[in-house]
Structure formats: C-alpha cells, structure tokens
DOKOL-775112 format. One record per residue (C-alpha): x, y, z; residue number from 1. Coordinates in nm, 3 decimals. Layout:
! residues N
@xx=X | yy=Y | zz=Z | nudo=NUM $
...
***
This chain:
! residues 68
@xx=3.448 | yy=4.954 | zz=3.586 | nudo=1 $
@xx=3.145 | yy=5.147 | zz=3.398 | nudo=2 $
@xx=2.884 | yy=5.258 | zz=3.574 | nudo=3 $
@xx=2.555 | yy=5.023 | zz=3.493 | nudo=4 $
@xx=2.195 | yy=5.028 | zz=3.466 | nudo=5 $
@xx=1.944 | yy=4.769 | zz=3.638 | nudo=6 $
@xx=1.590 | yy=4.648 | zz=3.532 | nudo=7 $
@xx=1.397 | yy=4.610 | zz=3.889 | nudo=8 $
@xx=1.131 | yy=4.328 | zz=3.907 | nudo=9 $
@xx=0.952 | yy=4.267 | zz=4.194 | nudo=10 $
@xx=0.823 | yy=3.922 | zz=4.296 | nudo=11 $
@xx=0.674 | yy=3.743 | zz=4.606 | nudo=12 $
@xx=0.756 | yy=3.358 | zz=4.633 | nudo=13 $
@xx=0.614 | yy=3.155 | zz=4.828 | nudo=14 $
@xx=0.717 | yy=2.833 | zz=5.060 | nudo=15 $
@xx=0.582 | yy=2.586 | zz=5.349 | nudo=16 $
@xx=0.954 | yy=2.525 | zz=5.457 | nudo=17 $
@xx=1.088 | yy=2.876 | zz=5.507 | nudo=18 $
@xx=1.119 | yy=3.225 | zz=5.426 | nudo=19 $
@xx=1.480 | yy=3.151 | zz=5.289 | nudo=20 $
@xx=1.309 | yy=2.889 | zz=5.076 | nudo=21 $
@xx=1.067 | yy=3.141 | zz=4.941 | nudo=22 $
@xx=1.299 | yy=3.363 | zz=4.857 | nudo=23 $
@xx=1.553 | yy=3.140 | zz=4.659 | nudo=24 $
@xx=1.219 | yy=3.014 | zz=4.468 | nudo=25 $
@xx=1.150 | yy=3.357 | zz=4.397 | nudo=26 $
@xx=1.494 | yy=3.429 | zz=4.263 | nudo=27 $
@xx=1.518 | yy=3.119 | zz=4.072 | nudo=28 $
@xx=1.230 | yy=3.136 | zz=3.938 | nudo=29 $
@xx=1.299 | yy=3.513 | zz=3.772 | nudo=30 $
@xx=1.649 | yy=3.374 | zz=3.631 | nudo=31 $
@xx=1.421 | yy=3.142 | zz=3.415 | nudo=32 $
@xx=1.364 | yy=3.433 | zz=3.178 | nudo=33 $
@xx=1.599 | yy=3.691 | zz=3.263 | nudo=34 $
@xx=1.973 | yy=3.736 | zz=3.206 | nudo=35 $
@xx=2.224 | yy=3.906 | zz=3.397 | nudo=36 $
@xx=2.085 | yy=3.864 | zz=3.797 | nudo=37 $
@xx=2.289 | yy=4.085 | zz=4.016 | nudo=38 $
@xx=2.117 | yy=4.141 | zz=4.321 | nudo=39 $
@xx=1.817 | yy=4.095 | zz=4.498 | nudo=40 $
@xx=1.642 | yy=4.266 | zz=4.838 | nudo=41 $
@xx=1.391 | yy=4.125 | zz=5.046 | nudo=42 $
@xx=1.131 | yy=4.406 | zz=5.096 | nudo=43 $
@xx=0.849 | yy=4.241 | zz=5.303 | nudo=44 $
@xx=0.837 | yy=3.882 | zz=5.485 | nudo=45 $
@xx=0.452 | yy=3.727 | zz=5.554 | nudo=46 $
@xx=0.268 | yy=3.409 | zz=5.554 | nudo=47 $
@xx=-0.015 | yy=3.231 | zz=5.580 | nudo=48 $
@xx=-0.176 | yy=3.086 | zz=5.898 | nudo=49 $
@xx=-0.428 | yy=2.768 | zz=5.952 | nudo=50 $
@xx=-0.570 | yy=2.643 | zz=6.250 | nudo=51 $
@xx=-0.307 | yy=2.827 | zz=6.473 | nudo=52 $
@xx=-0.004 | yy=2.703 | zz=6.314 | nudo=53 $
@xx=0.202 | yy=2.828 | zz=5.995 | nudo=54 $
@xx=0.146 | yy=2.702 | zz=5.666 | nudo=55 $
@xx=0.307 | yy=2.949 | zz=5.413 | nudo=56 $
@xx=0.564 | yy=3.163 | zz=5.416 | nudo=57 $
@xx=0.547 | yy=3.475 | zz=5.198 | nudo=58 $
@xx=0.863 | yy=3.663 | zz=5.052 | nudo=59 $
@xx=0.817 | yy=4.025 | zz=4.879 | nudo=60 $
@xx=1.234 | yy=4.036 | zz=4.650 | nudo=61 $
@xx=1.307 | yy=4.263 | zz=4.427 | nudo=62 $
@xx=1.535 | yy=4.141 | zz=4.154 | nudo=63 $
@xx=1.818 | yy=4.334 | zz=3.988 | nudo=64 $
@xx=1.895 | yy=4.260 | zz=3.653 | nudo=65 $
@xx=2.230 | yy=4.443 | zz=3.468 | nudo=66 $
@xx=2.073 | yy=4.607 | zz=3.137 | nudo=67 $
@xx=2.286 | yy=4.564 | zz=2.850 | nudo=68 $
***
C-alpha cells in the first residue's frame, strides 16, 4: 500500500439529541463537498445550557480526507 496524504478540516456540529448525533452531523455534513473521508477525531465535546438543563450538544471533529 502507498503511503498517503490527508487534507485536515476541522468542524464543530451541533445537536439537541447527543454528542454522537453531533458528531455524525458534522461528518455528514463535510462528505457533502468532499471526496475520499477516511477518518475523523473528536477533539473537544461542549454544549449549551438553559434554565439548568441541556439544550445543545457541541462536537469539535476533525475530518481526514485522502488527497489524490
């Protein structure tokens, strides 16, 4: 196998289900307009709090894409 090259992008999605959900928005939402997804990392989990209770959840992926 040859060694490869990868484009990092860096994205936060966003959810009011889940961090899970924030991230596969996030990841989806990249493979829109680029080609060749290989990996992705999760580099920082938040969210967003009203009245005491959880309303957002925050996800900080970075998104490897295989440059041809």
């Amino acid at each position: 196998m040859a060694d490869a090259v990868y484009k990092k992008i860096q994205v936060v999605g966003t959810s009011s289900e889940s961090f899970s959900d924030a991230a596969a928005k996030a990841v989806s939402k990249v493979a829109e307009t680029e080609k060749n997804l290989s990996w992705f990392e999760v580099v920082e989990l938040r969210g967003a709090i009203s009245d005491g209770k959880i309303t957002q959840y925050q996800v900080t992926v970075n998104v490897g894409c295989r440059v041809s």
